[in-house]
VOZAVEX-916801 format. One record per residue (C-alpha): residue number from 0; residue in one letter; y, x, z. Coordinates in Angstrom, 2 decimals. Layout:
! VOZAVEX-916801
(rec NUM 'A' (Y X Z)) ...
! end
This chain:
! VOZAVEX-916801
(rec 0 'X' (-145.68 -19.02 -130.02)) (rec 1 'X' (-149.19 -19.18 -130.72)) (rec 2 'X' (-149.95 -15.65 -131.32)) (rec 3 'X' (-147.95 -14.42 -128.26)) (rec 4 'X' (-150.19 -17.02 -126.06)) (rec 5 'X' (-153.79 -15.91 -127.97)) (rec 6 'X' (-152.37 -12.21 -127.27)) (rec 7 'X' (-152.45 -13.65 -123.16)) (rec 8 'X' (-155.83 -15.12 -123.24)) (rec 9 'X' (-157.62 -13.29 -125.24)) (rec 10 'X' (-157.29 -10.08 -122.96)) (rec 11 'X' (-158.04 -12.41 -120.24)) (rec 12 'X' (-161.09 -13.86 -121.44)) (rec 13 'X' (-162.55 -10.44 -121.95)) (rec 14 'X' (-161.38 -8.83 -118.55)) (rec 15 'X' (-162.74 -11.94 -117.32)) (rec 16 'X' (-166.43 -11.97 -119.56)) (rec 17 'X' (-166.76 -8.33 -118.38)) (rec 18 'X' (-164.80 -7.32 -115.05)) (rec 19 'X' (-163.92 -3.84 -117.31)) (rec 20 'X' (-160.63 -2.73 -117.94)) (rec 21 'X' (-162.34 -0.66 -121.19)) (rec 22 'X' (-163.54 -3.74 -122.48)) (rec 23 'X' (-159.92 -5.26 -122.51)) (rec 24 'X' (-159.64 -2.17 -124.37)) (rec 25 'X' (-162.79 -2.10 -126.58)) (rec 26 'X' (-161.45 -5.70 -127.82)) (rec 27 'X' (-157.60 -4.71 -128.34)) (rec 28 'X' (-158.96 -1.45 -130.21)) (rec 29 'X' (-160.85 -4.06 -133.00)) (rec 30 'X' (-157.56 -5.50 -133.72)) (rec 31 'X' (-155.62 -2.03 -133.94)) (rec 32 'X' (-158.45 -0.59 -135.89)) (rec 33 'X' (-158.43 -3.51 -138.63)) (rec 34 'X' (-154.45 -3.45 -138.91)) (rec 35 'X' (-154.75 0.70 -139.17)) (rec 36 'X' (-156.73 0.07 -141.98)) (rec 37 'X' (-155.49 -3.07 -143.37)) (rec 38 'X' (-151.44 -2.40 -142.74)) (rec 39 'X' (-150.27 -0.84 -145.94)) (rec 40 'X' (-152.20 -3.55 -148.20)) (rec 41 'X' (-149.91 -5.84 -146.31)) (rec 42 'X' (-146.36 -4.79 -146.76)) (rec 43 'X' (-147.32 -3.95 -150.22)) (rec 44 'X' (-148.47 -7.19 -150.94)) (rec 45 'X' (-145.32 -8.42 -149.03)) (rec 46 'X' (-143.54 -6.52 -152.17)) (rec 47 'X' (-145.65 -6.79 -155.17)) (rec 48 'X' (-147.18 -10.99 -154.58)) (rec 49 'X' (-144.90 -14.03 -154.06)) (rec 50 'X' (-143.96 -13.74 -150.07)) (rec 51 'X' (-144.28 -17.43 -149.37)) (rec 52 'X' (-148.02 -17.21 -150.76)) (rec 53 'X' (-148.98 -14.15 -148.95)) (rec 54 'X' (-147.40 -15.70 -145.57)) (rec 55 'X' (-149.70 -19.45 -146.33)) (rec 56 'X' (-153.02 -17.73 -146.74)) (rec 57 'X' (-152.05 -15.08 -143.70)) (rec 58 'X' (-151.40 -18.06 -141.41)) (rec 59 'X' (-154.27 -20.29 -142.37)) (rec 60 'X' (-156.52 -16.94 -141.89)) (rec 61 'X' (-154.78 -17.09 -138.14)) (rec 62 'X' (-155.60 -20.89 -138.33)) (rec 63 'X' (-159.27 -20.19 -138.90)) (rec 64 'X' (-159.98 -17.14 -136.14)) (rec 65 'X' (-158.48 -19.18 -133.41)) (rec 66 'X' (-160.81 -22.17 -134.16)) (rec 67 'X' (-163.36 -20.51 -134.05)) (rec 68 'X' (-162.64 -19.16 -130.15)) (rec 69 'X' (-161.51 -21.87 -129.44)) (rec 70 'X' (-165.49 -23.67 -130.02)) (rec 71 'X' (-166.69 -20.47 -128.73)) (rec 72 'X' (-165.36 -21.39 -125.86)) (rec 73 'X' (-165.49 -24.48 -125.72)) (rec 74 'X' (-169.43 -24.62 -125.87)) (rec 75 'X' (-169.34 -21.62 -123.52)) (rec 76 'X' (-170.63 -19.48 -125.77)) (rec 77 'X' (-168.09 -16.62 -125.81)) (rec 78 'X' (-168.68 -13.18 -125.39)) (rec 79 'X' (-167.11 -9.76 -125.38)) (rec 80 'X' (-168.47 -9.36 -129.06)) (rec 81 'X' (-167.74 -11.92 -130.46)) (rec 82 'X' (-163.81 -11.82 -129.08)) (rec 83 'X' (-163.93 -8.32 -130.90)) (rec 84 'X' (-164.90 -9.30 -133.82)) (rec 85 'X' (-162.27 -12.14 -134.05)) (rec 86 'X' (-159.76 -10.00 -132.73)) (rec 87 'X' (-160.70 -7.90 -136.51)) (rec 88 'X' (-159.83 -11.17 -138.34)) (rec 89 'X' (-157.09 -11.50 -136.45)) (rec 90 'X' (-155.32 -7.59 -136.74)) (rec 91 'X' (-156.25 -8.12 -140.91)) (rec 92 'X' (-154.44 -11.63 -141.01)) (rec 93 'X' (-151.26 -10.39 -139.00)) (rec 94 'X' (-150.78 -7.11 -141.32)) (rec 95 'X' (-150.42 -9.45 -143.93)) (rec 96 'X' (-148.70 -11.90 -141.63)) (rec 97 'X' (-145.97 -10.06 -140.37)) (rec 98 'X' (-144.24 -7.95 -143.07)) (rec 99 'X' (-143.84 -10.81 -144.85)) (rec 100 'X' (-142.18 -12.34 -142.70)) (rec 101 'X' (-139.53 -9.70 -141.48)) (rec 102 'X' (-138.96 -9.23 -145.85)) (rec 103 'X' (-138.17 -12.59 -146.34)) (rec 104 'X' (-134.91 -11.90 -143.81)) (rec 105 'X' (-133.12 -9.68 -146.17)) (rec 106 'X' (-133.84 -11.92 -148.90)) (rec 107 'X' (-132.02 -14.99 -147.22)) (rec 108 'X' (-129.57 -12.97 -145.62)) (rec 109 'X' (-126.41 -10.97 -147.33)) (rec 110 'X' (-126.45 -7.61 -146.00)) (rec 111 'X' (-123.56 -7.60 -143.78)) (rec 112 'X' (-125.39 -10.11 -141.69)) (rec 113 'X' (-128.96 -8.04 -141.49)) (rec 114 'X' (-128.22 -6.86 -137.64)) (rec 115 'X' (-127.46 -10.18 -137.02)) (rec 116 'X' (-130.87 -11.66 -138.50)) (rec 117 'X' (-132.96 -9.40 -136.94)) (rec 118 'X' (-131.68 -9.99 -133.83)) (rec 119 'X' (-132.23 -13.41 -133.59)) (rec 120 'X' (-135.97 -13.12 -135.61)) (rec 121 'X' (-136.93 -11.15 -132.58)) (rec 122 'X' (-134.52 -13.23 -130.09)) (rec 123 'X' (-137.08 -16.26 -131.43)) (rec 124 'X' (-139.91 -14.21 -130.64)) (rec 125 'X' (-138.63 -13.36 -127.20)) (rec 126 'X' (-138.24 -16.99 -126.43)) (rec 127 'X' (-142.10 -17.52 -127.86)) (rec 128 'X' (-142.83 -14.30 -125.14)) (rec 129 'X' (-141.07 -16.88 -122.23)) (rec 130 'X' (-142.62 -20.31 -122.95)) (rec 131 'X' (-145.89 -18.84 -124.52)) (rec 132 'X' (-147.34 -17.12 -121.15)) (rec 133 'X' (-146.05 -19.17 -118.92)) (rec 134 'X' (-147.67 -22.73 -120.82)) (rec 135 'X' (-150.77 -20.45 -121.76)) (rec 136 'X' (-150.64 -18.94 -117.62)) (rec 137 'X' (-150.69 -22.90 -116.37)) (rec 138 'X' (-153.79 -23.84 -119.01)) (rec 139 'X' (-155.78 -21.03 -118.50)) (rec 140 'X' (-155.66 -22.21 -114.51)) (rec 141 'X' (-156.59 -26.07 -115.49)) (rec 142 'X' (-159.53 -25.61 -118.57)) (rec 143 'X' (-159.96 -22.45 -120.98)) (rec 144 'X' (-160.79 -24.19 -123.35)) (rec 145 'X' (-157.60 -26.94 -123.24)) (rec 146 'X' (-155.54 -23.15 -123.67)) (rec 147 'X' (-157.37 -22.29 -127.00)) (rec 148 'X' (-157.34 -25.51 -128.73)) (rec 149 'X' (-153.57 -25.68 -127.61)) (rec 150 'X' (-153.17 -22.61 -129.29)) (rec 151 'X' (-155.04 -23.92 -132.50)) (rec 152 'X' (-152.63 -27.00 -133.18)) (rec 153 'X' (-149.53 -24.55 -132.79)) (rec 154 'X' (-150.96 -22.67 -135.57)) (rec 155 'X' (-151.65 -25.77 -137.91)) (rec 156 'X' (-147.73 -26.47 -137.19)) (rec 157 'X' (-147.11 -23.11 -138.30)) (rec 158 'X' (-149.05 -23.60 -141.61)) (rec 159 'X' (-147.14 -26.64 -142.15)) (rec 160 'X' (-143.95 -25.64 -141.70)) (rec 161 'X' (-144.34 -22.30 -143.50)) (rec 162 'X' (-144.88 -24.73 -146.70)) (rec 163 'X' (-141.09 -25.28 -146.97)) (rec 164 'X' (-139.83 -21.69 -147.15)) (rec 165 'X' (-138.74 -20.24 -150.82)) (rec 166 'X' (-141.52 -18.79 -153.04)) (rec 167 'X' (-139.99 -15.37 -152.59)) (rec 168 'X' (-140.40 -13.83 -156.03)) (rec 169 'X' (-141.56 -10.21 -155.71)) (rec 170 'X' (-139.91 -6.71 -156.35)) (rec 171 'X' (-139.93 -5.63 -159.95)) (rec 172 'X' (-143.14 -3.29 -159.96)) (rec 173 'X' (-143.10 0.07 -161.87)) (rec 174 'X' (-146.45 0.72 -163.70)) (rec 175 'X' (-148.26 2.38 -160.52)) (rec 176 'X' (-151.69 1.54 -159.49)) (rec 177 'X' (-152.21 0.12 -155.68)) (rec 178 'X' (-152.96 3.77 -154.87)) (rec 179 'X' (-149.65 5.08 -156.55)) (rec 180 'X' (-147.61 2.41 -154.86)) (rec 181 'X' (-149.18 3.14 -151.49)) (rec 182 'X' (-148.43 6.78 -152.12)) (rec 183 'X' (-144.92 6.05 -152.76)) (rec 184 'X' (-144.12 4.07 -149.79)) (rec 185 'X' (-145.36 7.03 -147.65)) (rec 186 'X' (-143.96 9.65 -149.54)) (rec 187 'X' (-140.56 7.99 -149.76)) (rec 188 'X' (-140.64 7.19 -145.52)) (rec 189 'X' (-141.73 10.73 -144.93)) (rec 190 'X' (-139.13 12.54 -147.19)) (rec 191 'X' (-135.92 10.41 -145.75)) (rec 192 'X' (-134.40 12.65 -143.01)) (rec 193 'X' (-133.56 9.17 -140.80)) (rec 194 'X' (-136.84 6.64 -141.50)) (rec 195 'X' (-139.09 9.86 -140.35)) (rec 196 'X' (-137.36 10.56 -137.03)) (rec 197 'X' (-137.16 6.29 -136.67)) (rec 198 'X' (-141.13 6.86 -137.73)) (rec 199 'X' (-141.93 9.43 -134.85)) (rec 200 'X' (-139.93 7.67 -131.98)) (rec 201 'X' (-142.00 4.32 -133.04)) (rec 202 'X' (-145.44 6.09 -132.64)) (rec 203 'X' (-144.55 7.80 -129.12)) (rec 204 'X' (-143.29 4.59 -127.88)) (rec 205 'X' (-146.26 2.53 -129.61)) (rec 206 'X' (-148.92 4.94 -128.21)) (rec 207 'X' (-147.49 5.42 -124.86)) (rec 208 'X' (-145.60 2.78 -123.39)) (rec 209 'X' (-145.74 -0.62 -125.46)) (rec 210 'X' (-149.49 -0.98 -124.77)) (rec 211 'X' (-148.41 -1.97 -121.01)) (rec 212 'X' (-148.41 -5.88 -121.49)) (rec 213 'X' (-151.76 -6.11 -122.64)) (rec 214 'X' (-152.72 -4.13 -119.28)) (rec 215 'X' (-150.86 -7.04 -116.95)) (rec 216 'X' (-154.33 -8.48 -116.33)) (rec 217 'X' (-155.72 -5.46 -114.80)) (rec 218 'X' (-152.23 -5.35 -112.53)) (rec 219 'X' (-152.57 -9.41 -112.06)) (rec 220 'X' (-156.33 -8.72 -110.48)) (rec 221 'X' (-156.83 -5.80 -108.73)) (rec 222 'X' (-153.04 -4.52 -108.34)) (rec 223 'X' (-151.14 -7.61 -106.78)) (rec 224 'X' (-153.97 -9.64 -106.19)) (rec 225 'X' (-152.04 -13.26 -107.68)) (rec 226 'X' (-153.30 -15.53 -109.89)) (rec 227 'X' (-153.43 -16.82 -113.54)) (rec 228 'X' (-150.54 -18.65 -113.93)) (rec 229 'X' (-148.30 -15.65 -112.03)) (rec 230 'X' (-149.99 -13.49 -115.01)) (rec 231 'X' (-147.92 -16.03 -117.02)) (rec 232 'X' (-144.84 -15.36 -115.67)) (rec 233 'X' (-145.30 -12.02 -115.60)) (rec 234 'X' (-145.39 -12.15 -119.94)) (rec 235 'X' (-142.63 -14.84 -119.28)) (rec 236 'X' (-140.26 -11.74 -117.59)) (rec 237 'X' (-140.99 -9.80 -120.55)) (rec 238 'X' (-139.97 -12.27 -122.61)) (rec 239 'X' (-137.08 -12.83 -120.90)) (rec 240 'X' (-135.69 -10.07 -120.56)) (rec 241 'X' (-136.62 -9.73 -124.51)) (rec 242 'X' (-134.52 -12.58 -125.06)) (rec 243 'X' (-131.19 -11.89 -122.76)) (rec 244 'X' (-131.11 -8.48 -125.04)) (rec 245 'X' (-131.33 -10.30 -128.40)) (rec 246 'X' (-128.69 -12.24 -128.00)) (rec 247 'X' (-126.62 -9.65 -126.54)) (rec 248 'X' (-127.11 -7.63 -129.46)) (rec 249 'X' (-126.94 -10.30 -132.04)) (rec 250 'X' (-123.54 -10.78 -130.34)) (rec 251 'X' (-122.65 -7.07 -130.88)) (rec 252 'X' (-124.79 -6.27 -133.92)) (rec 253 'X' (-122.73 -3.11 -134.84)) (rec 254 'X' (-124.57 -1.07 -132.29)) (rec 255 'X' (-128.15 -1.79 -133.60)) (rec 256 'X' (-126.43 0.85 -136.16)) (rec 257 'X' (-125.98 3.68 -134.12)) (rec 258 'X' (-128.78 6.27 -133.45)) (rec 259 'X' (-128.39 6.88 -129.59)) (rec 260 'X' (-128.60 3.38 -128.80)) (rec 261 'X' (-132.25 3.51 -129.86)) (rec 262 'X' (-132.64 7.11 -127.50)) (rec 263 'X' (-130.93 5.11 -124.62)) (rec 264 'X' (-133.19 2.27 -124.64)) (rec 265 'X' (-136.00 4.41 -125.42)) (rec 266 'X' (-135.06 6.33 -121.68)) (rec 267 'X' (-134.67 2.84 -119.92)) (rec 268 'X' (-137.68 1.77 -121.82)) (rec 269 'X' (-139.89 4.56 -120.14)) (rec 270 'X' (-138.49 4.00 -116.80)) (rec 271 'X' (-139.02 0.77 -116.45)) (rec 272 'X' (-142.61 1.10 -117.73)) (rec 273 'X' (-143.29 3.49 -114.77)) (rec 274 'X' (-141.46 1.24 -112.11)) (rec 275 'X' (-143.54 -1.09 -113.10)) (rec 276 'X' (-146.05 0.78 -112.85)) (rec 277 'X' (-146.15 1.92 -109.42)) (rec 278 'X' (-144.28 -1.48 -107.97)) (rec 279 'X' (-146.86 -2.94 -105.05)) (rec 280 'X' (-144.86 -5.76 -104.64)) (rec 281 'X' (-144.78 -8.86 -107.15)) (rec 282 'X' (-141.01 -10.00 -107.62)) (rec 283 'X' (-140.41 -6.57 -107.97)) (rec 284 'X' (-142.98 -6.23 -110.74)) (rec 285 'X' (-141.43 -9.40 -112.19)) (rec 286 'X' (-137.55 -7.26 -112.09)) (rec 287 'X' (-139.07 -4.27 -113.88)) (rec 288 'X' (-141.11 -6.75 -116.30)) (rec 289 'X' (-137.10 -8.16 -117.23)) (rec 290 'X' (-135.98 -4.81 -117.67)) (rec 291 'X' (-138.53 -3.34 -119.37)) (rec 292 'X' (-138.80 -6.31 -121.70)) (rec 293 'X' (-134.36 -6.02 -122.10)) (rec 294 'X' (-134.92 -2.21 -122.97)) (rec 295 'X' (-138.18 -2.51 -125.36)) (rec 296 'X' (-136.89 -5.49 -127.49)) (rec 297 'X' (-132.66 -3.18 -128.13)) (rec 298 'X' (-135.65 0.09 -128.99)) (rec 299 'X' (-137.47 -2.24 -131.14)) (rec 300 'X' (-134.68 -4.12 -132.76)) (rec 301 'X' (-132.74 -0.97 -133.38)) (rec 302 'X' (-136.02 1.07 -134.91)) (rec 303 'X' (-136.34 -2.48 -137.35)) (rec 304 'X' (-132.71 -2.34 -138.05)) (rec 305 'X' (-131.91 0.84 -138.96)) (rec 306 'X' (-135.81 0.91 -141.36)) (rec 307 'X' (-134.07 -2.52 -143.26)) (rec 308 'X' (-130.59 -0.67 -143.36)) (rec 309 'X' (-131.81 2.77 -145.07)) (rec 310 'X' (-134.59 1.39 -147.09)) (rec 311 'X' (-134.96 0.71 -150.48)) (rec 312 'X' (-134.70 -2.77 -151.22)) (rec 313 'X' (-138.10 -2.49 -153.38)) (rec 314 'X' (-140.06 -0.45 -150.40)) (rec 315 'X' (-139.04 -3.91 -147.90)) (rec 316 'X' (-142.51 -4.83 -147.43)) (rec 317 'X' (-143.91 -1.31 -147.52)) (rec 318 'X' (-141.55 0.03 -144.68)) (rec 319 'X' (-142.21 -3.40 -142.74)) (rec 320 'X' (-145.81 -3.08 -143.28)) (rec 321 'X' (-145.38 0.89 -141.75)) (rec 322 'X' (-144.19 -0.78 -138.83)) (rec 323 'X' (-146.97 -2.93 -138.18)) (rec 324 'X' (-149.83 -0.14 -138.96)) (rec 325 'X' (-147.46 2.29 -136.17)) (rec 326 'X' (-148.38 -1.02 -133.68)) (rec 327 'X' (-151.78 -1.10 -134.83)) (rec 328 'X' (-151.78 2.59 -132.88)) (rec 329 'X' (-151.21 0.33 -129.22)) (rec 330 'X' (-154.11 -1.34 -130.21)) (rec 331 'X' (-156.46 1.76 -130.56)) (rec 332 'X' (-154.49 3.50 -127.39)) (rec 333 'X' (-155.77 0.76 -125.11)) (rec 334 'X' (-159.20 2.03 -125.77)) (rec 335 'X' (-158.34 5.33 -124.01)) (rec 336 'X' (-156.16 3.49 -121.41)) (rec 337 'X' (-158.96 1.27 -120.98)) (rec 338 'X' (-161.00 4.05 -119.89)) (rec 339 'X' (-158.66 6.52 -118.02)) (rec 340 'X' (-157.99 2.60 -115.77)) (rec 341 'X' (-161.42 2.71 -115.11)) (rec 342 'X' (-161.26 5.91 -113.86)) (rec 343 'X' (-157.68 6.63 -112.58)) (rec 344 'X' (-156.51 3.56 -112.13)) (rec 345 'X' (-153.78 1.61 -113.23)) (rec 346 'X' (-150.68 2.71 -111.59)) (rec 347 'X' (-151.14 5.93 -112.24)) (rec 348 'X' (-152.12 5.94 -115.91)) (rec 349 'X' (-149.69 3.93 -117.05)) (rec 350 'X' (-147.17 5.75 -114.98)) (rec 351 'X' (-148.28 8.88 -116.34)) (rec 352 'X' (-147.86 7.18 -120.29)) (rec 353 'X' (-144.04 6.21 -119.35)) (rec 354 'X' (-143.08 9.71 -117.80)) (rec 355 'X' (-144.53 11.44 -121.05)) (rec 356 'X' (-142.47 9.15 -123.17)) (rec 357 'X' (-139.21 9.99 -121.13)) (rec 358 'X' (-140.20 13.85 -122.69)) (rec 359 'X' (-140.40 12.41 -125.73)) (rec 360 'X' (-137.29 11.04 -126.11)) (rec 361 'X' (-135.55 13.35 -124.54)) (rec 362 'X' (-137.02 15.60 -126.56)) (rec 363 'X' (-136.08 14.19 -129.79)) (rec 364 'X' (-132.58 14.68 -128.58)) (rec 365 'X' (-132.97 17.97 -128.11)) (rec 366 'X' (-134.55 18.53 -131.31)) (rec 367 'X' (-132.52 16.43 -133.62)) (rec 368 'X' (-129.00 16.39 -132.30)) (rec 369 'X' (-127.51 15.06 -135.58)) (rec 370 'X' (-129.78 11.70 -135.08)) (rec 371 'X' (-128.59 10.80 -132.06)) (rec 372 'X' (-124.77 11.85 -132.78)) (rec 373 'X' (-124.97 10.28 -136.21)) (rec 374 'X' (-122.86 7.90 -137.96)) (rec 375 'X' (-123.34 4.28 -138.28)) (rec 376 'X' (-126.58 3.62 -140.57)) (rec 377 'X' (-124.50 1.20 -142.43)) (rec 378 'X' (-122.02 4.11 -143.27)) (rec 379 'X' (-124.83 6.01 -145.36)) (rec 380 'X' (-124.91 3.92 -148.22)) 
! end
């Protein structure tokens, strides 16, 4: 919960600090740029170091950026650098952070029940994208500062609890150096005829549609004209939305399986974004939030899925850690959308990013019928 309210007010403060929409981006680019560069360390560490170490010292790194903003702010002392600079700590800690976590679900989990499990670890972090926002929406409206050091104590929880998961032994190495084992990873992802076509629909969807959220301020101020705490419920409909679709498919995990579910989702994905994206009115921004939110979180699941179903066991960490560095491109992408905001507007550009995705995918049919009409990922092994 604490990351998905930081990843609220954070954007906030610096649309805020600087009234630029290319700022918002200039900030969100420091985290994608440090994950770019940071993301395969991670999900081989996830792999190579004991997972419940890697996870303690990538949450107490988390523990330590967020203090700091939080007396930034709270001596009114922030500024657009300095949230740039701790949104760097930040993307380093959460390439670490994250692989780790989604490997330690195949670990406690027999594989007949993997759907299932990552259903309900991103069901959890829909609910997070609900209660988050809208707590985060409400602070942010009383004291800025209350938000950050609310934020702070979630993250000591965190730390504490994360204290009383298994050591998670790691994967048997082979001999390579960290060079050879990064080489590996990518050579192994980009020479499997599924994880590369899973690889390419993740990096049109990451560059062109998923960086919409972090834009909601710049629709929240000069779009519908409501305030903060309506920016909170506009992450909460995300999250909802996010969260109706988990359990859903945790309920009918089969289907996270099948390749034209994630094509599907992909096309209601993209449509949503650009309803969204050209809605003047706010309850019907708040329906196309839901339903953009239901649609990204089956494309996401499904993408996750199917990586965890036709990787190697040993390459866990490396394919999660793939994942996150193919996010890390939203981060970088909001430096463009940043500027084409500035200069277009935001209806229009991020309407234009969902419309080009609908090609995409559509596309990918086209180009890879076998995907699409494919058997059950399960059924490869």
């Amino acid at each position: 919960m604490a990351m998905q309210m930081a990843q609220l007010a954070r954007p906030w403060l610096a649309f805020e600090l600087s009234d630029s929409a290319l700022m918002l981006g200039v900030v969100a680019a420091s985290q994608g740029l440090a994950q770019v560069i940071a993301a395969p360390f991670g999900g081989l560490a996830a792999d190579r170091l004991p997972k419940r170490t890697v996870l303690l010292v990538s949450q107490i790194a988390l523990l330590a950026m967020v203090s700091v903003m939080a007396a930034l702010v709270a001596f009114d002392a922030a500024e657009v650098w300095h949230l740039a600079l701790l949104a760097m700590v930040h993307g380093v800690a959460v390439t670490f952070n994250n692989p780790v976590r989604q490997a330690f679900i195949p670990l406690l989990l027999p594989r007949r029940l993997l759907a299932n499990g990552m259903a309900l670890h991103n069901g959890a972090r829909s609910l997070n994208q609900i209660v988050g926002p809208a707590i985060v929406g409400v602070l942010l409206e009383i004291e800025l500062s209350i938000a950050f050091f609310v934020i702070v104590g979630l993250h000591m929880t965190s730390v504490v609890f994360s204290t009383r998961l298994p050591r998670g032994l790691p994967e048997p190495g082979a001999g390579r150096s960290v060079a050879g084992e990064l080489m590996y990873g990518l050579r192994y992802v980009a020479g499997h005829k599924v994880l590369r076509i899973i690889v390419l629909l993740s990096v049109c969807a990451t560059i062109l549609v998923h960086p919409y959220p972090s834009l909601m301020p710049v629709f929240q101020k000069n779009v519908l004209t409501v305030g903060e705490s309506s920016l909170g419920l506009m992450f909460a409909s995300v999250g909802l939305g996010a969260l109706v679709a988990s359990f859903v498919i945790a309920t009918f995990a089969t289907w996270l399986t099948r390749s034209g579910l994630q094509l599907f989702a992909g096309f209601a994905f993209g449509s949503m974004v650009v309803a969204f994206a050209l809605s003047p009115f706010y309850l019907l921004s708040l329906l196309t939030l839901f339903l953009a939110g239901a649609a990204a979180q089956v494309f996401s699941v499904a993408n996750s899925t199917q990586m965890m179903y036709h990787a190697d066991p040993a390459l866990y960490g490396r394919v999660s850690g793939l994942n996150i560095w193919i996010r890390a491109l939203m981060s970088i992408a909001l430096l463009g959308y940043g500027a084409l905001i500035d200069v277009f507007g935001a209806p229009a550009t991020v309407a234009t990013g969902g419309v080009v995705f609908i090609g995409c995918v559509v596309g990918i049919t086209l180009a890879f019928p076998r995907f699409w009409r494919g058997t059950s990922a399960s059924e490869t092994h």
